[in-house]
DOGUVEX-226107 format. One record per residue (C-alpha): residue in one letter; x, y, z. Coordinates in nm, 4 decimals, padded with zeros to 6 digits. Each point is the difference from the previous one (the first is absolute). Example, Ala and Ser with C-alpha at 12.3 -4.5 7.8 and 13.67 -1.06 7.14 Angstrom:
# residues 2
+------+----------+----------+----------+
: resn :       c1 :       c2 :       c3 :
+------+----------+----------+----------+
:    A :  01.2300 : -00.4500 :  00.7800 :
:    S :  00.1370 :  00.3440 : -00.0660 :
+------+----------+----------+----------+
//
This chain:
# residues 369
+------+----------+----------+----------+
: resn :       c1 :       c2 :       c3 :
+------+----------+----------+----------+
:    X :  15.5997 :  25.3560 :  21.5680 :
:    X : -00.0110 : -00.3578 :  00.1176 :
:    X :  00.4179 : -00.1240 : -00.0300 :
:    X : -00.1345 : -00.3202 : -00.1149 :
:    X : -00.1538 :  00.1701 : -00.3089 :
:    X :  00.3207 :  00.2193 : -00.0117 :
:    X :  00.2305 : -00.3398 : -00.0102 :
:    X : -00.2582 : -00.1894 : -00.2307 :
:    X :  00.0570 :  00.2761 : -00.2551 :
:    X :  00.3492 :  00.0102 : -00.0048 :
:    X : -00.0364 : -00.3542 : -00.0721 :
:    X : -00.1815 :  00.0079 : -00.2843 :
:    X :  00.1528 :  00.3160 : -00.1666 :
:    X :  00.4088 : -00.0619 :  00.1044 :
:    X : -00.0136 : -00.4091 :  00.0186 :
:    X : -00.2553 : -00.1348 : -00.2396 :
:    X : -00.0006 :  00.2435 : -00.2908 :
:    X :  00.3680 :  00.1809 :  00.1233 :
:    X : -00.1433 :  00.3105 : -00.1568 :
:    X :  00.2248 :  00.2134 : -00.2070 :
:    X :  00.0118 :  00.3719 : -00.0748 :
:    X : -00.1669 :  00.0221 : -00.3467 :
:    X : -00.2344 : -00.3242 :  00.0662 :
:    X : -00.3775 :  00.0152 : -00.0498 :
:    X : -00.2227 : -00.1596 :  00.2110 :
:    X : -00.3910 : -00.1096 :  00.0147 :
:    X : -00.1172 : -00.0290 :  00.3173 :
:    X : -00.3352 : -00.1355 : -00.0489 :
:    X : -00.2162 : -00.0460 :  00.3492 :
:    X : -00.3294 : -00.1528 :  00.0746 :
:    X : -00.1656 :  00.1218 :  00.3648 :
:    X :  00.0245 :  00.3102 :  00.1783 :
:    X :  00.1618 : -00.1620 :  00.2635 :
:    X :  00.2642 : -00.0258 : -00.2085 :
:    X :  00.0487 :  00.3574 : -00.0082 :
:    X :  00.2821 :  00.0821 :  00.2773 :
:    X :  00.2024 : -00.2699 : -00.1675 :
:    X : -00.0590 :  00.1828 : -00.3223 :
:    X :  00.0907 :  00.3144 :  00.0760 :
:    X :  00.2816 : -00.0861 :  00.1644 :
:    X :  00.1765 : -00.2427 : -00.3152 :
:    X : -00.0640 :  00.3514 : -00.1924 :
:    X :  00.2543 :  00.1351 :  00.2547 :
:    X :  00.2322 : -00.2191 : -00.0294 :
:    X : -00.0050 : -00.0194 : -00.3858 :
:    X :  00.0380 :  00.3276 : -00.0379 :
:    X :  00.3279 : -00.0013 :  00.2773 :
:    X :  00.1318 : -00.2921 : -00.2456 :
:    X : -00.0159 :  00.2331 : -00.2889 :
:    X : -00.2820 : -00.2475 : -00.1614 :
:    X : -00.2535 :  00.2058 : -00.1377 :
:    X : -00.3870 : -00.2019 :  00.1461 :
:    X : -00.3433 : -00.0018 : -00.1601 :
:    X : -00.2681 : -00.1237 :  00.1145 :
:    X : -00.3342 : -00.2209 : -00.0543 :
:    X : -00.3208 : -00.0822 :  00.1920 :
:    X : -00.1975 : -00.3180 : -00.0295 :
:    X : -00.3064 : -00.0850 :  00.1259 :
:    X : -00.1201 : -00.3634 : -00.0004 :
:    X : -00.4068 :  00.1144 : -00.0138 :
:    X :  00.0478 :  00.1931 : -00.2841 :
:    X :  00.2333 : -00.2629 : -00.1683 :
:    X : -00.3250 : -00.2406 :  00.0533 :
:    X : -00.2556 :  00.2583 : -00.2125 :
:    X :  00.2422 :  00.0385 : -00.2644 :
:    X :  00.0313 : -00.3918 :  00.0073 :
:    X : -00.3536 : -00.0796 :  00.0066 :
:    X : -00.0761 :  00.1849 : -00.3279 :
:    X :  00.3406 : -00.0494 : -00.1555 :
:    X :  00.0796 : -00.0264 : -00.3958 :
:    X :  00.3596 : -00.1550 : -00.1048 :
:    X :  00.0205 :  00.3403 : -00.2775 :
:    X : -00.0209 :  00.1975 :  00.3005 :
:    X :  00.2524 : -00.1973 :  00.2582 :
:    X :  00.2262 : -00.0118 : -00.3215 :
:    X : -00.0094 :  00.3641 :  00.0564 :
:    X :  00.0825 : -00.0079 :  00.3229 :
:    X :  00.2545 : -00.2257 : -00.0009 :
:    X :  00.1509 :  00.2781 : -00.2803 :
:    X : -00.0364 :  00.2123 :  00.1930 :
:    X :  00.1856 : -00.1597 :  00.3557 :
:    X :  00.2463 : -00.1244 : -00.2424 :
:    X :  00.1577 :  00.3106 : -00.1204 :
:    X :  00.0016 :  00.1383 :  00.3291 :
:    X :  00.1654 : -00.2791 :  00.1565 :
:    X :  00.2786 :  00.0141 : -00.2394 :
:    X :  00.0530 :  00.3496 :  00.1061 :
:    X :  00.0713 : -00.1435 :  00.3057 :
:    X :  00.3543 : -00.1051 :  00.1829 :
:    X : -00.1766 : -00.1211 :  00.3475 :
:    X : -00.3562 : -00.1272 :  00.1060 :
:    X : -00.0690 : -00.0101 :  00.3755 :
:    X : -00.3624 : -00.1422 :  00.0667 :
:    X : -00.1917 :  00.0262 :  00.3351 :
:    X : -00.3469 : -00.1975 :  00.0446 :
:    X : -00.2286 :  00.1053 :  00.2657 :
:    X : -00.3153 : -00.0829 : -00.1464 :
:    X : -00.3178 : -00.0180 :  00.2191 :
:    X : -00.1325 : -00.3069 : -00.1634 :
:    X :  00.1936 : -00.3021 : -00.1101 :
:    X : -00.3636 : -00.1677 : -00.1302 :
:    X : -00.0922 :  00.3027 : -00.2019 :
:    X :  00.0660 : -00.1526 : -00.3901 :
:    X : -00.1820 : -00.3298 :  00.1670 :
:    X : -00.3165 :  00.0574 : -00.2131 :
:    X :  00.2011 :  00.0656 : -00.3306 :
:    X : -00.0751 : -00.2484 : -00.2777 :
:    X :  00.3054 : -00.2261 : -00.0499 :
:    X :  00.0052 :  00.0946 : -00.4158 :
:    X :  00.0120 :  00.3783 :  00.1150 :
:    X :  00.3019 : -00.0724 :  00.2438 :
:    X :  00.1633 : -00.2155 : -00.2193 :
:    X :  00.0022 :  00.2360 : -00.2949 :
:    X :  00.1227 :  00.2751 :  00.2333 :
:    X :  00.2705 : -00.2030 :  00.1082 :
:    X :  00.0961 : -00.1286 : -00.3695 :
:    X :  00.0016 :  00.3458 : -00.1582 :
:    X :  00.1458 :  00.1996 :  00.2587 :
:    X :  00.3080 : -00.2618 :  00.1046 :
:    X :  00.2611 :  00.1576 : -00.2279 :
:    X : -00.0287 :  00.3344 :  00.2397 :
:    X :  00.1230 : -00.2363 :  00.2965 :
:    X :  00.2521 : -00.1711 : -00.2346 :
:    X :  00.1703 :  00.3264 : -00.1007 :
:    X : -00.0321 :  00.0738 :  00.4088 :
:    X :  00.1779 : -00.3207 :  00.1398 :
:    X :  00.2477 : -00.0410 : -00.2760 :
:    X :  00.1310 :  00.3663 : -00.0932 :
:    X : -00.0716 :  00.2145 :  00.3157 :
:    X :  00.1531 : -00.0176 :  00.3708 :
:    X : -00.3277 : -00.0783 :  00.1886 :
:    X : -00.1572 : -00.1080 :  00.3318 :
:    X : -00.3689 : -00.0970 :  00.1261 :
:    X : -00.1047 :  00.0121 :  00.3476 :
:    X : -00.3022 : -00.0242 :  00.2155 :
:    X : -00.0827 :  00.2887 :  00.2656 :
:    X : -00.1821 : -00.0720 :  00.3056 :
:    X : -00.3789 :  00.0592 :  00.0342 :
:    X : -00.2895 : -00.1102 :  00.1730 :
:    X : -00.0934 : -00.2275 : -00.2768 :
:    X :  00.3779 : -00.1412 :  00.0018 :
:    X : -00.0294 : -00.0994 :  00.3862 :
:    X : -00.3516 : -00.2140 : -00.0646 :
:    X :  00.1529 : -00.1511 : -00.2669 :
:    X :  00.2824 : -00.0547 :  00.2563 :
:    X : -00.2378 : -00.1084 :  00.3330 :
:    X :  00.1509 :  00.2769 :  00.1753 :
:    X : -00.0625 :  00.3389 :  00.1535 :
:    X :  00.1645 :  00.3149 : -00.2222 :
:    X :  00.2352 :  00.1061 :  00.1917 :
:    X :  00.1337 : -00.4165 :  00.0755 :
:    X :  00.0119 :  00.0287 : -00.3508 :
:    X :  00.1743 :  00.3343 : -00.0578 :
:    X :  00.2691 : -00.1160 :  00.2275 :
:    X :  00.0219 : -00.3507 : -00.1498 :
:    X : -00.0020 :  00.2026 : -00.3978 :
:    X :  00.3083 :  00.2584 :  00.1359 :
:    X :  00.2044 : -00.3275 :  00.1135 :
:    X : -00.0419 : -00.2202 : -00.2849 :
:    X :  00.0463 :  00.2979 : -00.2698 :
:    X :  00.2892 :  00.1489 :  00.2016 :
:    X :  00.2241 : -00.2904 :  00.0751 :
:    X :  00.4044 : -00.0321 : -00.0998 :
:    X : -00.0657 : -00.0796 : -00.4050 :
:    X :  00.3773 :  00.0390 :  00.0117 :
:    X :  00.1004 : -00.3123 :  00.2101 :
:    X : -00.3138 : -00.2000 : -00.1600 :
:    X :  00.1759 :  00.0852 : -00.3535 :
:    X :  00.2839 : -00.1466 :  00.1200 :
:    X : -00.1444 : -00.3643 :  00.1511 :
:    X : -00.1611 : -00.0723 : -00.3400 :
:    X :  00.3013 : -00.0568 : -00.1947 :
:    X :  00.0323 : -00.3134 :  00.0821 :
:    X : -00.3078 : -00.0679 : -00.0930 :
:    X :  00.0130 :  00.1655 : -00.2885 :
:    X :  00.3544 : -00.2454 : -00.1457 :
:    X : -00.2100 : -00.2604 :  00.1339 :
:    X : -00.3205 :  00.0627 : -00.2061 :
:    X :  00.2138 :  00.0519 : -00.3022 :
:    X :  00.2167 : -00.3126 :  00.0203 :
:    X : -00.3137 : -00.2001 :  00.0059 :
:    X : -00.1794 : -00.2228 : -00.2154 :
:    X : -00.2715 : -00.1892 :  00.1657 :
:    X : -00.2462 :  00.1591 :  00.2792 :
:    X : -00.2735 : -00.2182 :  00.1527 :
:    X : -00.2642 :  00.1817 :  00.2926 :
:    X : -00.1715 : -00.1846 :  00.1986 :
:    X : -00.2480 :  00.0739 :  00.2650 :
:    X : -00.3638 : -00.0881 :  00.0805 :
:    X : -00.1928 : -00.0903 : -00.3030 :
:    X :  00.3435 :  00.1193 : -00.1886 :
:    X :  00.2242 : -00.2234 : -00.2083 :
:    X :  00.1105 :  00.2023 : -00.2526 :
:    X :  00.3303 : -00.0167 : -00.2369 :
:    X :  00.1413 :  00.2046 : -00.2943 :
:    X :  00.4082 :  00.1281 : -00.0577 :
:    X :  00.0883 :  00.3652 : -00.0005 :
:    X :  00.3533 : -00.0641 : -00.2084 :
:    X :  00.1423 :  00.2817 : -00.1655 :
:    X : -00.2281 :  00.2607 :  00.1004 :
:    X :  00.1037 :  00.2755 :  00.2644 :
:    X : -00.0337 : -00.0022 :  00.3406 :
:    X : -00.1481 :  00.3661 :  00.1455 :
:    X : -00.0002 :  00.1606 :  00.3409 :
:    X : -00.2033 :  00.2364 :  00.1314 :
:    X :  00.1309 :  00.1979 :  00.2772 :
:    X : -00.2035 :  00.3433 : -00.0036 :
:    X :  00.0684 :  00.1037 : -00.3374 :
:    X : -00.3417 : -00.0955 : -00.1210 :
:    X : -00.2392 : -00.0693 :  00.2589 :
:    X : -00.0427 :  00.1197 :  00.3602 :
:    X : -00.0238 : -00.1993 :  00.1876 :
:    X :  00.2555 : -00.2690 : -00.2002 :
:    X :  00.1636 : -00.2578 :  00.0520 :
:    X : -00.0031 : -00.3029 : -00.2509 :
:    X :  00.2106 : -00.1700 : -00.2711 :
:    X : -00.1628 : -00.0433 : -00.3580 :
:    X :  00.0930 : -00.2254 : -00.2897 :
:    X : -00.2672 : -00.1786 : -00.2404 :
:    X : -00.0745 : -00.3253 : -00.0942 :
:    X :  00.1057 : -00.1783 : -00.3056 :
:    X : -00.3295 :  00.0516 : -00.1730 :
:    X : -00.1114 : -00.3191 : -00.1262 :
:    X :  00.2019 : -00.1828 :  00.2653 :
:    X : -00.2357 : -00.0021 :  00.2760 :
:    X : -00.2319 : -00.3107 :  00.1385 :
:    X : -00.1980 : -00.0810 :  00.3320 :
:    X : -00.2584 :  00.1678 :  00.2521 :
:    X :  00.0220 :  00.2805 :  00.1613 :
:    X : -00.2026 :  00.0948 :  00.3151 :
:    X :  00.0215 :  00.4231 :  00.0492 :
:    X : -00.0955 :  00.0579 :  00.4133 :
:    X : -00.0511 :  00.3561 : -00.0637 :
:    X : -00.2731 :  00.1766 : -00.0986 :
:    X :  00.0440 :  00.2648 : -00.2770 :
:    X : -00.1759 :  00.3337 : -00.0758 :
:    X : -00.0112 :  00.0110 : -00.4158 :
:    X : -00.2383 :  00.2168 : -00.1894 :
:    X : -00.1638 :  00.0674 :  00.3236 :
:    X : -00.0991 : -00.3614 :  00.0534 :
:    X :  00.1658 : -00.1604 :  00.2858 :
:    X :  00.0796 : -00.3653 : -00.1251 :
:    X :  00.0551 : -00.2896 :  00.2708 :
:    X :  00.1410 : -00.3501 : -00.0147 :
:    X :  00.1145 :  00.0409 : -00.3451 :
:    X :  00.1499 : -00.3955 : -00.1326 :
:    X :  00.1612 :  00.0164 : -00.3542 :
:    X :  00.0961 : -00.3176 : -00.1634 :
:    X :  00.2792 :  00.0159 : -00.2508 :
:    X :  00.1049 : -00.1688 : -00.3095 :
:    X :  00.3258 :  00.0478 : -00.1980 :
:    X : -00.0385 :  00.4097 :  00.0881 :
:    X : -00.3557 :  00.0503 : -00.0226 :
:    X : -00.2839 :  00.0661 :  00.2594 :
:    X : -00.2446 : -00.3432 : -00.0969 :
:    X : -00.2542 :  00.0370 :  00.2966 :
:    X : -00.0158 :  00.2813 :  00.2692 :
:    X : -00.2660 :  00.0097 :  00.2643 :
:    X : -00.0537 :  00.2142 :  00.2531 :
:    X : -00.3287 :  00.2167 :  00.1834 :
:    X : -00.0932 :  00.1411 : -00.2923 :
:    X :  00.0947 : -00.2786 : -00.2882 :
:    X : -00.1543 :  00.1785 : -00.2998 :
:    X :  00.1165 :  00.3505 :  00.0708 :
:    X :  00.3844 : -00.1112 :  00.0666 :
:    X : -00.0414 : -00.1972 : -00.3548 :
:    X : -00.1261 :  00.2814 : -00.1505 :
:    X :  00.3181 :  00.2560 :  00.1611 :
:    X :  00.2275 : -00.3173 : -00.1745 :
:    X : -00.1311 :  00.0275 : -00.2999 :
:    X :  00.1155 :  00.3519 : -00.0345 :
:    X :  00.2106 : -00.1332 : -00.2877 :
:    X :  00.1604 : -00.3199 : -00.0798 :
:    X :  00.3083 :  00.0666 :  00.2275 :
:    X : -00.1595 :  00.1090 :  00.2943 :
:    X : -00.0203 : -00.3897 :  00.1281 :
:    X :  00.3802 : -00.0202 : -00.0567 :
:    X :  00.2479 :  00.0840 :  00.3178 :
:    X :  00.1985 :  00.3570 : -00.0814 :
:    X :  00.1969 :  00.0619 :  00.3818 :
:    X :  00.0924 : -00.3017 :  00.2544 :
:    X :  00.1039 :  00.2053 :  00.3208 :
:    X :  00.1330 : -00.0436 :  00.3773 :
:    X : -00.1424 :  00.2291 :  00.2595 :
:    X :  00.2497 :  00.0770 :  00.3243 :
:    X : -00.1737 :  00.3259 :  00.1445 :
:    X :  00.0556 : -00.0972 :  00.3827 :
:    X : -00.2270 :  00.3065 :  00.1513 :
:    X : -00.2961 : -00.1915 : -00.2764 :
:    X : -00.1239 : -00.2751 :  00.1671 :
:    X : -00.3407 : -00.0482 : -00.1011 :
:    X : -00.2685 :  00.0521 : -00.3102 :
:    X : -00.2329 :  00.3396 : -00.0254 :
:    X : -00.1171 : -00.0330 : -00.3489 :
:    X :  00.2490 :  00.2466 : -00.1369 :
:    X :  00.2320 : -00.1336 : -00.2396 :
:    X :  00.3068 :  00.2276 :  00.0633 :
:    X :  00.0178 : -00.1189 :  00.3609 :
:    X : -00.1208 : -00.3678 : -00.0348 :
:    X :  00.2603 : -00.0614 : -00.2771 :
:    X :  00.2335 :  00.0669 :  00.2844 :
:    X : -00.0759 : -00.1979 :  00.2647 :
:    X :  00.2513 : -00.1509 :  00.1439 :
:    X :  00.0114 : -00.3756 : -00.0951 :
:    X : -00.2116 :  00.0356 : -00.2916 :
:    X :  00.0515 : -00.0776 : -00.3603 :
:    X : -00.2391 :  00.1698 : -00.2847 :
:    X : -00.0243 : -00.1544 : -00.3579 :
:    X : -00.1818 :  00.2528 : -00.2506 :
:    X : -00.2458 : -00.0705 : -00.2537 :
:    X :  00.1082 :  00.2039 : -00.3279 :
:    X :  00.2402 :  00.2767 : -00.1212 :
:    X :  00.3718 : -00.0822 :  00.0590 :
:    X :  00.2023 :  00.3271 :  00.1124 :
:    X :  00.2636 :  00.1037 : -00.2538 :
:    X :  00.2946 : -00.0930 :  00.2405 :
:    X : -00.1389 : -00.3069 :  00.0294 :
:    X : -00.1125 : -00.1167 : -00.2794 :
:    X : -00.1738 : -00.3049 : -00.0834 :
:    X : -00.1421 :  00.0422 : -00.3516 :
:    X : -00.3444 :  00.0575 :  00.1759 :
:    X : -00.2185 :  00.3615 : -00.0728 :
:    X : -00.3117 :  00.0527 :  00.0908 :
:    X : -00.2588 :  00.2427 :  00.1492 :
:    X : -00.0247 : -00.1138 :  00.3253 :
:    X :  00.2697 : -00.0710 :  00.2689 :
:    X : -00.1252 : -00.2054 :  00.3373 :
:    X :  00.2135 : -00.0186 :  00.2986 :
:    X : -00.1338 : -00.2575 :  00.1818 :
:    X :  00.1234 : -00.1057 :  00.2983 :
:    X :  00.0857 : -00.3494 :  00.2077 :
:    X :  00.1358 :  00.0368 :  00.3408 :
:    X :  00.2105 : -00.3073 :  00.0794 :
:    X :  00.0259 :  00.0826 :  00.3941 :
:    X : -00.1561 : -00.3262 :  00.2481 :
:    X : -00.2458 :  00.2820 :  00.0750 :
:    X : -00.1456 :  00.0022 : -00.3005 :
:    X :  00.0379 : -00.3964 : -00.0628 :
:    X :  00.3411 : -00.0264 : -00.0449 :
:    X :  00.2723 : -00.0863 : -00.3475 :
:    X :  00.3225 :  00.0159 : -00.1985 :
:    X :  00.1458 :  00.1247 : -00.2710 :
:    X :  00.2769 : -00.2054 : -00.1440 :
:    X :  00.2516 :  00.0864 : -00.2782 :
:    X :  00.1506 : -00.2529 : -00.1849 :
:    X : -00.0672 : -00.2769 :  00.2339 :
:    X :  00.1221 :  00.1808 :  00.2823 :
:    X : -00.1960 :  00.1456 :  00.3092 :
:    X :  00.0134 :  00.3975 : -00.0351 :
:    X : -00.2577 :  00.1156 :  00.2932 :
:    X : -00.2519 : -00.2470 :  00.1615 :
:    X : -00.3016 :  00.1643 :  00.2069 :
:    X :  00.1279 :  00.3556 : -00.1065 :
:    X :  00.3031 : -00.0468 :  00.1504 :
:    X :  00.3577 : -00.0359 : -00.2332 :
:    X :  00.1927 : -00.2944 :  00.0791 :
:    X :  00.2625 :  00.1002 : -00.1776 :
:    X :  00.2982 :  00.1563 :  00.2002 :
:    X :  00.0621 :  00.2731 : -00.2571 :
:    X : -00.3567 :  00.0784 : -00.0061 :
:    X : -00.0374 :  00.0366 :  00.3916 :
:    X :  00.0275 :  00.3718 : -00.0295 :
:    X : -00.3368 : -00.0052 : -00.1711 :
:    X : -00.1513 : -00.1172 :  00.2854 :
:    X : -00.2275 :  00.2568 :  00.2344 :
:    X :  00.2396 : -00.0318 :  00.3038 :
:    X :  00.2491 :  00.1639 : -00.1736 :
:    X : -00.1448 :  00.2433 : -00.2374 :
:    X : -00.2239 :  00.1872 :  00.2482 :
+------+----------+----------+----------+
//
């Protein structure tokens, strides 16, 4: 057994979820690569006392059921993965899937009803259960990456395994700061966006949700938001890989967004009428992620990034804002990437992914890695 696995398990069993005897927990895995991890988070479950289950998905046969789907019968199976999740305690998720394109050719009504019917299963999931999501390395993993598998193994084990401890720690101060302000305005390339974040709670995420981690989550004042903002990441969403996606914003609201594909990222926010309001405002600080791969839980995390979501709010959080869909997307404020600053309440926080702040310098890569 690799010790990297061994240590990545222990993780995600004794840190993010702190199992407990008595606890139940769905581990639900996509890719056989996956496997070894697998196996050996059933291990330690069962050494915490937890008592695990278990799920497979498959993203091929999520795409024929898709294709031909009826909303009586995803009603059903949102039922269905309903009751069973509130059987649950603990949800540990592991994605190896072979194809990150594969729901590319499903119609956007059929994904969009999907995602509608079948959201109060991941509500009950992130607000009532002990859960974390993670990535596991794989062939198609180091394309999207540019890299060879085993760069990208060793890159995966040292991102997902680093000292969440001493990260927890360095975001409190971000954390009083975020919550004593009013006023936030980003800046950037193509970015001049503004919009307050008063009164509503600022989050960390330290490896109790997502591994790898490493950002700090509030919302947006829904209607409170104006400008331009310029994303310099590309995302994967509903197997479409969107590029050089520009929303305009008035009082709130998405009024124009443009990007490779300008009718099918109209049609994804249309979804329902909240879906082109902002639900999570977020800081990423992951010093070992440096650069995009077109996988949200890692390019969330980049380190001098922000991300400001399209749709649902999360329930510690909260913004007023529900809705099916929930968009991290992702500006990275480092002079690599073109530079910018974030400024709260008139005063410079971090310019070119960098705080400026002297109680913020622990955020910094130099010394978190």
């Amino acid at each position: 057994m690799d010790d990297r696995i061994s240590k990545l398990s222990r993780i995600l069993v004794s840190y993010s979820c702190d199992i407990q005897p008595g606890e139940k927990v769905l581990v639900s895995y996509e890719g056989d690569a996956c496997k070894p991890l697998i196996q050996t988070v059933i291990k330690d479950i069962y050494r915490a006392g937890g008592l695990p289950y278990f799920e497979v998905r498959d993203s091929s046969l999520s795409r024929e059921i898709l294709l031909g789907c009826e909303e009586g019968q995803i009603e059903f199976m949102r039922d269905c993965q309903l009751a069973q999740m509130k059987g649950m305690d603990a949800y540990i998720a592991v994605r190896g899937g072979l194809n990150a394109s594969e729901l590319a050719d499903v119609p956007a009504d059929k994904l969009n009803l999907y995602n509608k019917v079948l959201r109060p299963v991941l509500d009950y999931r992130v607000n009532h259960t002990k859960w974390v999501v993670l990535r596991y390395p794989n062939y198609s993993m180091a394309q999207l990456a540019g890299t060879s598998l085993e760069s990208f193994e060793d890159f995966y084990f040292n991102v997902c395994t680093l000292d969440y401890a001493k990260m927890s720690k360095a975001m409190d101060p971000l954390v009083s700061l975020m919550e004593r302000t009013d006023r936030v305005r980003l800046t950037g390339k193509g970015t001049d966006l503004t919009f307050s974040i008063k009164g509503i709670p600022a989050i960390k995420c330290d490896g109790g949700r997502n591994i790898p981690d490493g950002e700090v989550y509030t919302a947006p004042v829904r209607d409170s938001m104006n400008g331009v903002i310029s994303y310099n990441t590309a995302s994967e969403e509903q197997g479409f890989t969107f590029e050089n996606i520009v929303f305009e914003v008035k009082d709130g609201k998405i009024v124009k967004a443009t990007s490779n594909n300008d009718k099918r990222i109209n049609e994804l926010l249309d979804t329902d009428e909240s879906a082109r309001y902002f639900g999570e405002f977020a800081i990423g600080v992951n010093p070992f992620v440096m650069h995009p791969m077109k996988d949200t839980l890692f390019d969330e995390k980049i380190c001098g990034s922000i991300h400001l979501t399209p749709g649902a709010s999360y329930e510690d959080a909260f913004n007023g804002n529900k809705s099916a869909i929930h968009w991290d997307l992702v500006l990275i404020q480092r002079p690599d990437y073109g530079g910018g600053e974030i400024w709260f309440d008139d005063v410079l926080v971090r310019k070119d992914g960098v705080f400026v702040l002297p109680e913020l310098a622990c955020l910094n890569p130099e010394n978190l890695a």
